[in-house]
N, C-alpha and C positions, 0 to 999 in steps of 0.2 A: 463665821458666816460662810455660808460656799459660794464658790465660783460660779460663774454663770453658765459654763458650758461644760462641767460636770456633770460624768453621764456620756457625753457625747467622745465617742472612740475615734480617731484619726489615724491612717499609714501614711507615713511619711515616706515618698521613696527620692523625695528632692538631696540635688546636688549642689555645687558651688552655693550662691547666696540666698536667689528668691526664695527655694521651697521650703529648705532648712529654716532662714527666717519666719516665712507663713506659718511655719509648724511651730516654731516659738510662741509666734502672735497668738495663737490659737492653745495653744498650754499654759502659757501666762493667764490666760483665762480660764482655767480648768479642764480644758478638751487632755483626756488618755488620749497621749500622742503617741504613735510605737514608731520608730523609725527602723527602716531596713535597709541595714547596711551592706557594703558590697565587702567580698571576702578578701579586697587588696585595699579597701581601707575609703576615705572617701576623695573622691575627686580633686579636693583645695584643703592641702593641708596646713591650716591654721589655726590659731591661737583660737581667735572668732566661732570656731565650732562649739567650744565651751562656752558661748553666749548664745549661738543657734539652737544649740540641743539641747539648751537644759531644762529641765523637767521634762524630759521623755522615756522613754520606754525602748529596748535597744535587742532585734533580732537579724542576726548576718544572713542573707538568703541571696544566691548565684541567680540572677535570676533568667540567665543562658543554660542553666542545667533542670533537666525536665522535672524532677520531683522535688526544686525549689522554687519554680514556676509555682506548682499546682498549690504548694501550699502558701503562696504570696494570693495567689486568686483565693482558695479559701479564706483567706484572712480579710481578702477585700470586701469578701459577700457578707463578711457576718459585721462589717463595720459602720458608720455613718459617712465618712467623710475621706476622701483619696486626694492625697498632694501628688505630683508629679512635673517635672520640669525638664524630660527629657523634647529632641529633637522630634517634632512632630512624626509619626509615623512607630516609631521606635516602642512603644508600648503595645500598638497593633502585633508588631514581628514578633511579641513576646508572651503573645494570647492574653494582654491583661488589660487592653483596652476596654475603656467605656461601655460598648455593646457588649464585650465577651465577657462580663463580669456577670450581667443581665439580675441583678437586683436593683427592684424597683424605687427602694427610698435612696439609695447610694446618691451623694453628691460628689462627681469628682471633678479635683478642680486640676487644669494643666498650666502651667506657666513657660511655655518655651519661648525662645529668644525671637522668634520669628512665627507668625501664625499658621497653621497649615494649608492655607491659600493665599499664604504670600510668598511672590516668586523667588523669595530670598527664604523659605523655609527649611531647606535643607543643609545651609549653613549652620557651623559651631556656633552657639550666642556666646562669645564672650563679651563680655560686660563693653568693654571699648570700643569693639567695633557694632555691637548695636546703638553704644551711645553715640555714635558717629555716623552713622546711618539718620538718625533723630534731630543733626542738628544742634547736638551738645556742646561740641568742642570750635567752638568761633573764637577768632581775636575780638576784646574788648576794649583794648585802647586805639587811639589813633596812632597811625602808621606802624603797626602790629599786623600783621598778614598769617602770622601762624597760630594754628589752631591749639589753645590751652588744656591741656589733660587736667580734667580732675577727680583725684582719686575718689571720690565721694560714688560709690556706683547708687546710681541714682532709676537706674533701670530694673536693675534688681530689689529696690526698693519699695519701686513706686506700683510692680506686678506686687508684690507681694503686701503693699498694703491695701491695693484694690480688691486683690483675691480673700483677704481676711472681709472686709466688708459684702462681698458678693457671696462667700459660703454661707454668712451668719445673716444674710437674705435669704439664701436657699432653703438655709434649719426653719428662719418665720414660714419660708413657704410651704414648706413640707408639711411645718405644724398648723396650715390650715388645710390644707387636702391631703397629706400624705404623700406625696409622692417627689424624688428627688430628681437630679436632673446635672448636665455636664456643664462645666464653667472653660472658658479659655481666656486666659488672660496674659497675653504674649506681650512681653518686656517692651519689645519695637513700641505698642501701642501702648504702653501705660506710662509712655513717659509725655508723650503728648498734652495731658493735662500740668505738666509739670511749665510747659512752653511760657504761661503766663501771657503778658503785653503781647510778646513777641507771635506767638500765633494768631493774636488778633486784630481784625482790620476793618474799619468803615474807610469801605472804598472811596467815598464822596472828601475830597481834601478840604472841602468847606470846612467841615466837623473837626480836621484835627487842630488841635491845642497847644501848648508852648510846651516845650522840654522843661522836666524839671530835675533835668541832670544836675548834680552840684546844688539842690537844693533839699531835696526828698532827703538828703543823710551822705554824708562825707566820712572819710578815717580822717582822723588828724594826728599832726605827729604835737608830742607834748616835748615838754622840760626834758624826761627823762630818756627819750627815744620811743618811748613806748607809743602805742597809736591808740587813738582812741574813736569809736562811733559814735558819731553825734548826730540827733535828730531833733535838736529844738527850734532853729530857727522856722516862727511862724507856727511852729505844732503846739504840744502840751505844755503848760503854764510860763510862755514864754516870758513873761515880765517877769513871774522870779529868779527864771532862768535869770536872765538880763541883769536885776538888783544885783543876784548872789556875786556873778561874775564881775560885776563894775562896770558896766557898758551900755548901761541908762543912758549915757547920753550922746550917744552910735546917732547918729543923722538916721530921721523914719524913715527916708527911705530905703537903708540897708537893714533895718525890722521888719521890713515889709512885703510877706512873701509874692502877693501878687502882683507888686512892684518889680521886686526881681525879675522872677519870672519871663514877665514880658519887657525886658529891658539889659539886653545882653554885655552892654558896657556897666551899669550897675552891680550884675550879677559877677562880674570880673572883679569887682571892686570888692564886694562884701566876700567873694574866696579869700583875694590876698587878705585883708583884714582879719578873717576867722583863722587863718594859719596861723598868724602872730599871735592872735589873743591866744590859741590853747599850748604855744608855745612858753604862757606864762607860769604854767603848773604840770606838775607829775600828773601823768595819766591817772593814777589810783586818785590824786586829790580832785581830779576833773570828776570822776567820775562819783563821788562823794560826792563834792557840791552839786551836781548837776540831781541827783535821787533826793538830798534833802530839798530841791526848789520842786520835785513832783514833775521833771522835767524827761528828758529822753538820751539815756547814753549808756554806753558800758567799753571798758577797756579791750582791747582784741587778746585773749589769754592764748594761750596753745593748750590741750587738751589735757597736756599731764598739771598745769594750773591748774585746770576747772577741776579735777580731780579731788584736789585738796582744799577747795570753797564749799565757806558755811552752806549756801542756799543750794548746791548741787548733792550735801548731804543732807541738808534742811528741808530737801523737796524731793527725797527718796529719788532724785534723777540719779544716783548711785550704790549699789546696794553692793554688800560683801557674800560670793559663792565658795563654799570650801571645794574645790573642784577635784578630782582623783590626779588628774594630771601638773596641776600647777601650783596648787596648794590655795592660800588664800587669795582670793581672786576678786578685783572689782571689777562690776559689767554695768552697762544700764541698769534702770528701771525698770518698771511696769508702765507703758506709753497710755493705752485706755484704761480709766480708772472710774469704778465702780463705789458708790456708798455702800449699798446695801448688798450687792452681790461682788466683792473686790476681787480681783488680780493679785495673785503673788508668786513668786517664783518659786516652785514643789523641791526644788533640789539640784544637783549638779548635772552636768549630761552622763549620759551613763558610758561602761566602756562598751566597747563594742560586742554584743550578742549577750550581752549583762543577763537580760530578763528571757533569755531560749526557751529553756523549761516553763515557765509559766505562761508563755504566750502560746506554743504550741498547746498546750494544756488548756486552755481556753478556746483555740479551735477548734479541738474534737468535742468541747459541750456548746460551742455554741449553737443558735438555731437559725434558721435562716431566717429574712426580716421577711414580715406578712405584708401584703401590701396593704397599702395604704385608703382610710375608708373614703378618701373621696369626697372631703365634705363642703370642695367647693370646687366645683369641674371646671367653672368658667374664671379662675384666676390669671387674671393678665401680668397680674406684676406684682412680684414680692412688698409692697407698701400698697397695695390696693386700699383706698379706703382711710389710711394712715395719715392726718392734720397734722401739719408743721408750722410752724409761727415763728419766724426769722429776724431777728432782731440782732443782726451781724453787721458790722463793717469791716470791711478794706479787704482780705480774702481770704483767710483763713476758716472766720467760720459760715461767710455764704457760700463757700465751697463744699461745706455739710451742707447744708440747705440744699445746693444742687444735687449734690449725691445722692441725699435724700428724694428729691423730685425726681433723677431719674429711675432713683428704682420706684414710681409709682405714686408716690406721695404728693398731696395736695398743698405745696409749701405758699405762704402768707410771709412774702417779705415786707416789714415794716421797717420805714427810715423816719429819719426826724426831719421838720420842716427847717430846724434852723443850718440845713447844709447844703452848701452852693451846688456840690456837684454828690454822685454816690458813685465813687470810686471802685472802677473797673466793674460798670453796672453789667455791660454785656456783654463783660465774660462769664461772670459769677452768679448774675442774677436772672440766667436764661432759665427756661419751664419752672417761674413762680409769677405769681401776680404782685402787684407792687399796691402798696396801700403809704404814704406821707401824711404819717398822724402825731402828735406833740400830745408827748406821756407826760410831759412835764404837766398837763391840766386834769382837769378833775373830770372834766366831759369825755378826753382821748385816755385818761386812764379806766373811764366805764365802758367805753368801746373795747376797750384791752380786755379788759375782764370779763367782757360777754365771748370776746373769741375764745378766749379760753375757754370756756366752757365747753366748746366742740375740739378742742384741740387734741390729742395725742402729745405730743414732740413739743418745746418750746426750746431754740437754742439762741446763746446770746456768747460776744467773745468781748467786752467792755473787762476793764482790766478790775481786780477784787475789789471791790464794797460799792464800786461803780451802780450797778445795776441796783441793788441793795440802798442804796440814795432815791433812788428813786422810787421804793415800796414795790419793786418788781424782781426780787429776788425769789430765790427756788423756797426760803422760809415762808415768805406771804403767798408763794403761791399754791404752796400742798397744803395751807387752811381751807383752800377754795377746792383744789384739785389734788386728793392724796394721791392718785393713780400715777400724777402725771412723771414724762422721763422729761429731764432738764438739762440741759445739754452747755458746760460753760467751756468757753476756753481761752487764753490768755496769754501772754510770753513766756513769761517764766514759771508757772504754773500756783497753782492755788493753797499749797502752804509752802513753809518756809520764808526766811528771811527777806525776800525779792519778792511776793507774792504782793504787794501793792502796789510795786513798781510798773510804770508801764513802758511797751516794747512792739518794737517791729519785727519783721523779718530778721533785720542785719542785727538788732542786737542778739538773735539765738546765733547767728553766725559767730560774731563774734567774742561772747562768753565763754560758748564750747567750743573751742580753737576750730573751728572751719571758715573761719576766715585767713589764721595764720597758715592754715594746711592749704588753702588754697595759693594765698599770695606769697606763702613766701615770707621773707622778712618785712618785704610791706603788703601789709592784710589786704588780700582782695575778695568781694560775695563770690560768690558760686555763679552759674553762666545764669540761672534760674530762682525764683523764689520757693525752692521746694520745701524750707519748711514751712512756707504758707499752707501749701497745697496741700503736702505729706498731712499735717493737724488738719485741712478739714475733710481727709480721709479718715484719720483718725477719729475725731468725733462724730462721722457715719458710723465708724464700725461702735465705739462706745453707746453710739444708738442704738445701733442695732443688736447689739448686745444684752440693751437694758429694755427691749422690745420683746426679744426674746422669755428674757427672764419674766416679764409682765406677762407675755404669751402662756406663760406655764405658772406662774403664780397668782396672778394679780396686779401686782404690787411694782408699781413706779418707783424711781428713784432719781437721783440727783448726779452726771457724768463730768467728766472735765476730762481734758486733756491740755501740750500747750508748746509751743514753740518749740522752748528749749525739750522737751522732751523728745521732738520729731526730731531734733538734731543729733542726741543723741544717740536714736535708731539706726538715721541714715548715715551716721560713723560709726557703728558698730562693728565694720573692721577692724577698727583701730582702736576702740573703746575697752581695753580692756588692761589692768593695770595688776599685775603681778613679781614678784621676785622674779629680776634679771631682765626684767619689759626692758626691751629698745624702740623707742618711739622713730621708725626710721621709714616710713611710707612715701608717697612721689609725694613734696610740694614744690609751688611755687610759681614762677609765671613760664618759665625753661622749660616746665617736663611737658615730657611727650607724653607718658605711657608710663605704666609699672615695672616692666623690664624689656631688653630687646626686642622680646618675642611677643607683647604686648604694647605695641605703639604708633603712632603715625609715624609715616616718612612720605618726605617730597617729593613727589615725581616732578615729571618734566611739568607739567601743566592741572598739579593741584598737588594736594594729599591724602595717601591713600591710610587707613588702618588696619594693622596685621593682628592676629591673634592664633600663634600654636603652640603647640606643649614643648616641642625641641626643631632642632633643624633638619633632624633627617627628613621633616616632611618636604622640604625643600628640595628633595632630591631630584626628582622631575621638572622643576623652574629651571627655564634657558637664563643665567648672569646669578643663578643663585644656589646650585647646583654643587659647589666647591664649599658651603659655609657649614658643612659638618663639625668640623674640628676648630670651632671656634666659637667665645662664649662671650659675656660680658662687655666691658669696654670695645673690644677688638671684634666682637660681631656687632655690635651697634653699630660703630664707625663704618665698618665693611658694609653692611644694609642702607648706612645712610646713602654712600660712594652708587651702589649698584640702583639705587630705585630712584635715582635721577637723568637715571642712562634711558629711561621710558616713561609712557601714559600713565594716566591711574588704570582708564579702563584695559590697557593691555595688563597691565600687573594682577587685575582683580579678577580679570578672565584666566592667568596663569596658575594664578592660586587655589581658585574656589577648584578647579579642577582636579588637582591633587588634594583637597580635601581641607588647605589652610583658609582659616575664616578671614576676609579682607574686604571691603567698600570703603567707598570714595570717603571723604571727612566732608561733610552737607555741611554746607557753612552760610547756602542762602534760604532764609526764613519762606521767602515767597515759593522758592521750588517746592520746598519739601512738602507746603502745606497744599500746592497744587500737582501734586504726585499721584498718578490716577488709583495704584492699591489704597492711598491715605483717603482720597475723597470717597472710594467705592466705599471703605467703611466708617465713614462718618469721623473719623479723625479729625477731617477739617470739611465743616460744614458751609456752603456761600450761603445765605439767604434772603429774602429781602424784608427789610427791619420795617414796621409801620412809619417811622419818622427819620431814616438816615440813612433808606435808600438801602444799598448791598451790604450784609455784614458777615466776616468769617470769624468765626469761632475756632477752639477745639471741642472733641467730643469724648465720649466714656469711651473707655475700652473692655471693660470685661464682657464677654459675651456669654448668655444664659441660654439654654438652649428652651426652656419653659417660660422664665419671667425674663424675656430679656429686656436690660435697660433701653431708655429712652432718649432720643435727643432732650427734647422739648422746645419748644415754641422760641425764636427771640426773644431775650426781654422787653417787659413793655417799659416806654417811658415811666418815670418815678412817678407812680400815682396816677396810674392811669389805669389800675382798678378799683376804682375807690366804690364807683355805683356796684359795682358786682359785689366787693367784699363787702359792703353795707347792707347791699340788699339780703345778702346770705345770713345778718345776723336780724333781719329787723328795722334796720335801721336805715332807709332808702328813703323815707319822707323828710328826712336831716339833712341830707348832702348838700344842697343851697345854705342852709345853716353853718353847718360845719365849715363848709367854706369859705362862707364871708367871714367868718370867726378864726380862723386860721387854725383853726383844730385841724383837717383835714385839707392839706394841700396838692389840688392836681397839675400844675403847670408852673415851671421859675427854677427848677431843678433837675443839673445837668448830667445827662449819662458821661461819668468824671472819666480820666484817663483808666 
């Protein structure tokens, strides 16, 4: 079967992580990726390029010398699609920007560290100091004041899975008028969705709810030292949790989560208690008992574990590349997965200028691209017109659903009436309508299946057979709707050994050791839930992928993507397992930074983050000026000594001067989201919600210069479209009916934490 974006040609001239990675994302898919490489090699020399680059296409071009210029431009104009992730401007100086390319289907997408209308654009982006700038690196325990590095670059991730979903909107757009257009999707901003809770806020204190710290999912240490994630009490089949373990007969009140909750001496009680109980068993044994009760846990592994587990080979989250450099080489997966049009990896990355003759060669015959016939002049938004039907909880997959809506699409979130509350409604579930209907009946499963009729899109993220229980799986639903794309997504993905199990956030953490890489010897999450997030960017693009593909065939098909697979993306530094691998990258709660030259240090009245290639840049810093001749331990210690002798902002004003990337380490949530460049673009949105008074969100960050996305409306209250979506099918003289019948419920159901 082919790939879905086969056919479709891409230059790669990305460095460090996002653009290399985007040109992955986009090859894993079938896009001819050609990357051009620089004649002293690339930027970040590592292991990880043999997962960035593979299956590409490989010509070395100077692209400071004039008649390697001209034939990088030639190459752009005859192409579909431009990766680029230099320093705003820097593409301009080298006549191969945007305008100077001037074909008209060309989609080029930028990725740099900082936008080029923010007053930090001219800054290096390296990965730490824009994560620092974002708000990344906060203390998260009590009496902890220093800010946690963690290696996980989360900003280079999060551009570069935005920008896969935002090209493979611009190919839908193209493919309904023709015509392409410039993407900027800067690191700063693409991590903002990643914020979660934390960026979001109903100002009104009435509305806020109990902590459910210490209840939501704990590490625990077991028998053996090992720690283990646990997520049953009060969730998924808590009583056989309960039977299996022996603790039937635990006083209700320590069973009972909204008991806890709201009851802070209780809640003390049942911590000390769960310590001891998972103190009774090995973690491998906890975590057995805990999958045969259909309950919620997984051991914390380190990464060279997950490696050698059945369901990480069982669920293709690991595949073997003969690479030229390394030999046999284990990388990730394929993260969006296609039925009908699939992903696979073409081959190793190539060496450097591997395919010279054949891409030149292709130059001189290619033609230039005709413009486009124009066949729909008034297109506002790459999902114009496009019916989504959101049948998601908790955030993964109504984060597609959002994606979805804002590039355009008319999304239909449906929740069940038997839930207290719809968990993180207004963050996730802003520009959709909300409809509370119960599939479980035979009246709200014919209301189901008339929407469908008009639908496009239906995405659901209920863990394997789940949804399928219910006679609403992707098999019952192409009897009714072959066309349609189906959108599933899940923890640990959809085959393999784990593929019934179910999971949160923290268990993709902690399966594929990024909890141990984070914590250290004791496992800690990450500052963010980004593989939430990350998967339901993921299954945007896998949408839109399978949109695509329908756009040019017909033909629907059946998507997945899943936790653990975003995790192993957003490690893909370190994801790679070869003769002579040293697993040796920063963890733990201690690290600053990756090395000297990339780290925070304390000033007098905060901390600041550095990022250079060596010290000579330092030659012009007054107190820093002497650290030529010194490396490693003994300039780390020397840097710590000197940047406590001043400000941050004197230190950042010293630096950015001479050219060294440095800002403050943003450690309060309220600043950064009331930061006037953050509001001017929609990063963080105030507005006033119909029932709860002011509310801040985050917003998209890719910008389109044709179909640009959309905020979208606040969420409405659960079911607070019920007359408009009934009316849209027909079905508007029912809604008293429906109501009193509890088929369709508008009001009892809380916008959750």
């Amino acid at each position: 079967m082919s790939s879905v974006l086969e056919g479709v040609r891409v230059i790669d001239f990305g460095q460090y992580i996002a653009g290399p990675l985007l040109g992955m994302l986009l090859a894993d898919q079938g896009a001819d990726v050609i990357r051009v490489e620089r004649p002293d090699g690339p930027s970040m020399d590592t292991p990880a390029n043999a997962t960035w680059n593979r299956g590409k296409r490989s010509i070395t071009l100077d692209l400071k010398n004039a008649e390697d210029a001209a034939t990088a431009k030639k190459l752009m104009a005859s192409t579909d699609v431009v990766i680029e992730n230099f320093r705003p401007g820097v593409m301009d100086r080298l006549g191969l920007a945007y305008d100077a390319i001037a074909a008209p289907q060309l989609i080029y997408c930028s990725l740099p560290g900082f936008a080029a209308d923010d007053p930090r654009a001219a800054m290096p982006a390296y990965e730490g100091v824009v994560a620092a700038a974002a708000a990344t690196y906060f203390p998260r325990d009590d009496g902890e004041s220093d800010p946690i590095y963690t290696a996980i670059p989360i900003a280079s991730c999060y551009a570069a899975f935005q920008s896969a979903v935002a090209i493979t909107m611009a190919l839908l757009a193209r493919g309904r008028d023709g015509a392409g257009q410039r993407i900027e999707t800067p690191m700063f901003d693409a991590l903002f969705p990643s914020l979660g809770s934390r960026g979001h806020k109903v100002h009104d204190p009435k509305f806020k709810g109990p902590s459910r710290r210490g209840i939501w999912g704990l590490q625990y240490e077991c028998k053996d030292g090992r720690w283990l994630q646990f997520h049953g009490f009060g969730n998924q089949n808590f009583a056989s949790f309960a039977d299996a373990a022996g603790i039937s007969d635990w006083d209700d009140g320590l069973l009972d989560l909204q008991t806890i909750m709201h009851d802070p001496a209780l809640r003390k009680q049942h911590e000390a208690r769960a310590r001891e109980l998972f103190k009774t068993r090995t973690a491998q044994e906890w975590e057995d008992l805990i999958a045969g009760a259909g309950s919620e846990g997984a051991m914390c592994r380190t990464s060279a574990e997950w490696f050698d587990h059945p369901h990480a080979w069982g669920s293709e989250m690991i595949l073997e590349v003969d690479d030229p450099n390394f030999g046999k080489m284990l990388q990730p997966g394929v993260n969006a997965r296609l039925s009908k049009s699939p992903g696979r990896v073409r081959g190793p990355a190539p060496k450097p200028d591997q395919h010279r003759a054949k891409i030149l060669q292709e130059i001189e015959t290619a033609q230039p691209m005709a413009p486009g016939e124009n066949l729909e002049a008034q297109l506002k938004s790459a999902l114009q017109g496009v019916k989504v039907l959101d049948l998601c909880i908790i955030l993964a997959g109504p984060t597609c659903g959002r994606t979805l809506a804002e590039f355009g699409a008319d999304v239909i979130k449906i929740d069940s009436p038997t839930r207290a509350a719809v968990a993180s409604h207004n963050d996730v579930n802003r520009a959709k309508k909300s409809i509370v209907l119960d599939l479980k009946s035979d009246e709200g499963k014919e209301i189901f299946w008339r929407m469908v009729e008009d639908a496009d899109v239906i995405c659901q993220n209920y863990r394997a057979g789940k949804i399928a229980a219910l006679g609403l799986g992707y098999d019952e639903v192409i009897k009714r709707r072959p066309d349609i794309v189906y959108a599933s997504m899940n923890a640990y993905g959809h085959v393999g050994p784990w593929a019934l199990r179910p999971g949160h956030e923290q268990f993709a953490q902690a399966c594929t050791g990024m909890q141990l890489r984070h914590g250290g010897e004791r496992p800690r999450l990450q500052p963010n839930p980004v593989n939430d997030y990350g998967t339901g960017f993921m299954g945007a693009y896998a949408v839109a992928l399978a949109l695509f593909h329908k756009q040019r065939t017909g033909e629907g098909q059946h998507v997945d993507t899943a936790l653990a697979y975003t995790a192993m993306t957003l490690q893909s530094p370190f994801m790679q397992d070869y003769n002579g691998k040293i697993w040796d990258e920063p963890t733990g709660r201690d690290s600053r930074g990756s090395s000297p030259l990339h780290r925070a240090y304390e000033a007098k009245d905060g901390w600041v983050f550095i990022g250079t290639r060596d010290t000579a840049a330092f030659a012009g810093v007054k107190g820093l000026s002497d650290m030529a001749n010194l490396q490693g331990a003994a300039l780390e210690q020397a840097l710590q000594d000197r940047f406590r002798t001043d400000a941050v902002a004197a230190w950042v004003t010293q630096l950015t001067a001479v050219g060294v990337s440095a800002h403050r380490c943003v450690v309060d949530i309220d600043e950064l989201m009331q930061d006037p460049y953050v509001i001017a673009n929609n990063l963080s949105a105030t507005r006033p919600h119909a029932f709860l008074g002011d509310v801040t969100t985050t917003g998209p960050a890719p910008r389109l210069s044709r179909t640009p996305v959309r905020l979208g409306d606040p969420a409405s209250e659960p079911g607070a479209d019920a007359v408009e979506i009934l009316t849209g099918i027909g079905r508007a003289d029912d809604f008293n009916r429906l109501v009193e019948s509890g088929i369709v419920k508008v009001d009892g159901i809380r916008a959750g934490w």
